[in-house]
N, C-alpha and C positions, 0 to 999 in steps of 0.2 A: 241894176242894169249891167254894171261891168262883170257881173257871172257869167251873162252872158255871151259879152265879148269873148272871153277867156274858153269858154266851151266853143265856139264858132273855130278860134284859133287851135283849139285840141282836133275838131275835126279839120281842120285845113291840114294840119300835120299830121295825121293819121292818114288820112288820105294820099296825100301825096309820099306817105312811107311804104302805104302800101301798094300804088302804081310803081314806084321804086324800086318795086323787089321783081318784078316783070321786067324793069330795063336791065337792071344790075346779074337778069341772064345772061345777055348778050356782051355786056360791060361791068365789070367786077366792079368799077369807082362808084358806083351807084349806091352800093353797099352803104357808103355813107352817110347818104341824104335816107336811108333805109332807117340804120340808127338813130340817127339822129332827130329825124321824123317822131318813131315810137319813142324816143327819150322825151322829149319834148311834148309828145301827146299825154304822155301819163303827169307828166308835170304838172301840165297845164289844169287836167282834169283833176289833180288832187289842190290846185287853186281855189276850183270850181267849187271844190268841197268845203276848206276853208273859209270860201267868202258864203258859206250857206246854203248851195244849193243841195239837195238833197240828193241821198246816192243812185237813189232808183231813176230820179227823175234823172241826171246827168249820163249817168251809161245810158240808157235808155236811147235819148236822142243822139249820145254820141254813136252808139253802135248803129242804131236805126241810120241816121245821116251817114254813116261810114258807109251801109251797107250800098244805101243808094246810090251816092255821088262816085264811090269807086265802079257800082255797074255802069251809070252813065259814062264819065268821061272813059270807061276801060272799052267803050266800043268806041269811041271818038279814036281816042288816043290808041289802042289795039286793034280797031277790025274788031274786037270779036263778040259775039252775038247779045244780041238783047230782043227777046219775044214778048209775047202778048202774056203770058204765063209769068213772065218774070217782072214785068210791069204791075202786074197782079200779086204778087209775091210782096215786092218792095213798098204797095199801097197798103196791104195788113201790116205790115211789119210797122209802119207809119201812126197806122189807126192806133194798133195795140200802145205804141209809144204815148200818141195823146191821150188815150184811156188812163193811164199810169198819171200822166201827167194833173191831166185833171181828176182823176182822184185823187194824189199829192195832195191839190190845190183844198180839196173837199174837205180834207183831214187838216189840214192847218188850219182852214176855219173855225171847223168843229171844238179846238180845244182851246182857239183866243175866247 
């Protein structure tokens, strides 16, 4: 259960590293939480690893989740656009993730 915390915390900071690099246009100090952000993402996600989780399935959700949660709040937080095509985009992206996922899940059973 705590891989999972630890991947949630990978995308919180990727996330907010990567909306970071949009404000740190306008304001150079931003830079930091930019850094700091991706230092901290990849940390985290080699935790992930450490405590077991496997590679495929870890990138997987973290990119998938990165992709989405930066489209979402980037029209919150930016104005800018999010359509019906991109919605549709971000829900394969999703699928394909728990595909991965549950075959991971398939393949560990197969050789206990």
């Amino acid at each position: 259960m705590r891989k999972w915390f630890v991947l949630a915390a990978a995308i919180v900071a990727e996330v907010a590293a990567t909306l970071a690099l949009k404000a740190a246009l306008g304001q150079p100090g931003w830079y930091a939480v930019v850094a700091t952000g991706y230092l901290s993402a990849f940390v985290l996600v080699a935790m992930c690893l450490r405590l077991g989780m496997t590679i495929g399935v870890a990138y997987g959700i973290w990119g998938a989740s990165g992709v989405t949660l930066t489209a979402l709040l980037s029209t919150v937080l930016y104005d800018e656009p999010l359509t019906a095509v991109m919605g549709l985009g971000m829900m394969m992206i999703i699928a394909g993730v728990l595909t991965v996922e549950f075959g991971a899940q398939k393949a560990q059973e197969v050789e206990r």
